[in-house]
N, C-alpha and C positions, 0 to 999 in steps of 0.2 A: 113693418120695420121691427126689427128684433131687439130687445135691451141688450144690456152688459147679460156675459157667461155666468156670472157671480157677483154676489153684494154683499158688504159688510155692515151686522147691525152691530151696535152698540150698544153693554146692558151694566151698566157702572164699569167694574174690572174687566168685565167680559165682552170679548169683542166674538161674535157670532159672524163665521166664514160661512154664506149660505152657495151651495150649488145652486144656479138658477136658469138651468136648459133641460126645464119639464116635459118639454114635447119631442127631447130628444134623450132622454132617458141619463139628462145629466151626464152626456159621453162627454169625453175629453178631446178637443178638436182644440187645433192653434191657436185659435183665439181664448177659450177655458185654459189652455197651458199657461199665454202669458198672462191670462188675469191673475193665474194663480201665479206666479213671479210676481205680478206687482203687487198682492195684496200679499203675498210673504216677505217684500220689503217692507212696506208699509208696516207691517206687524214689528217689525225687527227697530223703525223708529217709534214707535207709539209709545208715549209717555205714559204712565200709568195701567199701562198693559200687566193682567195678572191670571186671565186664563182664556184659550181659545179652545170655541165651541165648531166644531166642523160637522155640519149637515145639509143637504139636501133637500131640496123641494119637490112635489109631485112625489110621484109611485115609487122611486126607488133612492136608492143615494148615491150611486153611478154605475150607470152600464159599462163605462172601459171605455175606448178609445170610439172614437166615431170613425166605425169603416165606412159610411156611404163620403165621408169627407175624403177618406182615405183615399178608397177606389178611385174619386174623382183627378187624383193627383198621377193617373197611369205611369207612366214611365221615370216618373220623377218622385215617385212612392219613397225610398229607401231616402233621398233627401230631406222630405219631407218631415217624415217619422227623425231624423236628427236634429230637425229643428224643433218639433213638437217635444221631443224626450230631452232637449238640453235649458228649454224651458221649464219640463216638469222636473224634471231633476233638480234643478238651480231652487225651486220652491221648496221641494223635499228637503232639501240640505238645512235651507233656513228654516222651514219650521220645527228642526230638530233642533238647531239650534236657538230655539227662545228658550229664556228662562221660565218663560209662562209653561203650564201643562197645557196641551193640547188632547181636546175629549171627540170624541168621533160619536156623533148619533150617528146607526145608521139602519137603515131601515128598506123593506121589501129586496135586493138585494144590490151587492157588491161582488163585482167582475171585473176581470181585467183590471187596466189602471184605477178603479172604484174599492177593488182588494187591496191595491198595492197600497194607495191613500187610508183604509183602514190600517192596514200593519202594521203604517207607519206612524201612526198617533200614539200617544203616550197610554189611555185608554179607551178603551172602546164599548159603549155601552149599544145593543143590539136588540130588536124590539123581536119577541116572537114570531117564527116562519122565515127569517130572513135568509137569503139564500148567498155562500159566500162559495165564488168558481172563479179560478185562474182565467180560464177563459181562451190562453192566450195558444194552447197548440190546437183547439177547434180551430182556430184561423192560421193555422201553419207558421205563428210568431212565437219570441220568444217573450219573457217577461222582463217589463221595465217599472220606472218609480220605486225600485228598491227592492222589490218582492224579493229577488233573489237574497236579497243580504237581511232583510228582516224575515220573514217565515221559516228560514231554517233556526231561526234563533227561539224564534216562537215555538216553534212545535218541533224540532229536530231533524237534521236531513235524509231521515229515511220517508217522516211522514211525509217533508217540502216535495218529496220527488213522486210521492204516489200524487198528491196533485197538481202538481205541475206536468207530469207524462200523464195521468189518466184525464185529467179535467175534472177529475171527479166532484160534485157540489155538496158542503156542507151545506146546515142548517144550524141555526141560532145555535142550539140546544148541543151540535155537536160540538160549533167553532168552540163555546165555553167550553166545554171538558179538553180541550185541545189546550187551551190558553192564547186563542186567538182573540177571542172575547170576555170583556170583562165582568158583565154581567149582565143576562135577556130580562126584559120586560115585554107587558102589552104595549101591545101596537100603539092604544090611544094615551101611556105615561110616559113612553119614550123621552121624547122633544123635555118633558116636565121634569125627568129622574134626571136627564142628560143637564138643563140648565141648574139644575140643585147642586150636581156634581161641580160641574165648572163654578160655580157662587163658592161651592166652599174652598173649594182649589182658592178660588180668588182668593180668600181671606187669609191664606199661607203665606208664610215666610216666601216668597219670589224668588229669590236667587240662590235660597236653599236649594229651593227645588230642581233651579234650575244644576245647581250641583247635580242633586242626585241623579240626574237624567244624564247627564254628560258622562257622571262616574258608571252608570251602570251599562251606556254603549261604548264605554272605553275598557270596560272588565271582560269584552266578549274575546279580545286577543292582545291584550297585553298582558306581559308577566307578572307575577305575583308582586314580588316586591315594588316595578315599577308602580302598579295599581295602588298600591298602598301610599306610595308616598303622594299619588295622585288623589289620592284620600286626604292624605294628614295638608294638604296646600289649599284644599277646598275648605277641610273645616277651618284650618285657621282665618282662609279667608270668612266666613260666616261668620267665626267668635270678632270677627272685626269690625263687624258691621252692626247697625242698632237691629234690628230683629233678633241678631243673635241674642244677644243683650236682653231683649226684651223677654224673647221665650223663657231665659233662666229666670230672671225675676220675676216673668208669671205663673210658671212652677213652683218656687219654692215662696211664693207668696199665697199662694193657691187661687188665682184669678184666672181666667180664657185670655189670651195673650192679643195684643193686639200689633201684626205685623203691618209693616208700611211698604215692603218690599226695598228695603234700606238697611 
């Protein structure tokens, strides 16, 4: 008898999303889509929520979609894959929208929907050798979970297309000079750089941030001055709120501020 696809730990602010289908290389089969919906609900009620850590268990952090589930669905394939992809979409959506930062450990490699889930995190912290491949025209598919609308943004749509038409597989070393990745480590400080990251994220202003993440996927196509004023309705909201507050008086007091997400 198999667990759940995924489990949520909890580390104060930090609520750790763990991939947990190591003996299937963490693929994304219908049941991992709706977990990942209902633990991006979940996240979206949790009180005290200040940063989410996403990683995986066993050898990689997701292989992509699980084609032996797929296969098994013959003629009813094309169905399937819209039930699977309006679940993983529905997750994606929301965990763009937390105000929490969302950190991506990810490690040995990310393919297919495993890339699209890195893309889509706010950052991505990546352990030395890791291997980062679309995936998806080796199997005569096309890309889903956002790829298409995050990697051209990431890296620009001449390189999105040499990976996506060639399959071609980065590496740690390359995703970071790409700005796919945020920054590589060894293998065994990964999981330790990744949880330090999300701690401090924790200890930010929360809804700030969650500002800046909204403002900076809403500056990808809106016009200048609409962005602007999309600016000046954010910060007023933050100077309205006690973190605001608090940041200035811990500035010009000269103390480490101390945010409540409030």
């Amino acid at each position: 008898m198999t667990g759940p696809p995924l489990r949520l730990d909890r580390r104060g602010g930090v609520i750790e999303l763990v991939l947990d289908r190591p003996a299937h290389a963490n693929a994304i089969d219908l049941g991992m889509a709706r977990a990942l919906l209902d633990a991006a609900i979940r996240l979206g009620e949790e009180r005290g929520l200040r940063a989410v850590l996403l990683r995986g268990e066993g050898a990689m952090f997701c292989g992509g979609g699980d084609l032996k589930a797929f296969a098994a669905q013959g003629e009813g394939l094309a169905g399937h894959l819209e039930e699977v992809t309006a679940n993983l979409h529905a997750a994606v959506a929301r965990f763009a929208r937390l105000d929490a930062p969302v950190v991506a450990a990810v490690h040995g490699a990310a393919a297919g929907a495993g890339f699209s889930l890195a893309c889509a995190a706010d950052l991505v912290l990546a352990a030395e050798g890791t291997r980062f491949v679309p995936a998806y025209a080796k199997v005569g598919l096309s890309p889903d979970g956002s790829l298409s609308a995050t990697l051209p943004r990431l890296v620009g749509p001449r390189r999105a297309l040499e990976l996506l038409l060639t399959n071609r597989t980065l590496h740690a070393d390359e995703a970071h000079a790409w700005g796919i990745v945020t920054s590589v480590h060894p293998v065994d400080t990964l999981l330790d750089a990744a949880r330090a990251l999300a701690a401090t994220l924790a200890e930010g202003p929360t809804r700030a941030l969650g500002a800046a993440k909204r403002l900076v996927r809403s500056g990808w196509d809106t016009p200048l001055e609409a962005q602007m004023e999309r600016e000046s309705a954010e910060l007023a909201a933050a100077a309205r709120g006690a973190d605001g507050r608090e940041g200035i008086a811990a500035f010009l007091e000269g103390r480490p501020p101390r945010f409540t997400a409030s």
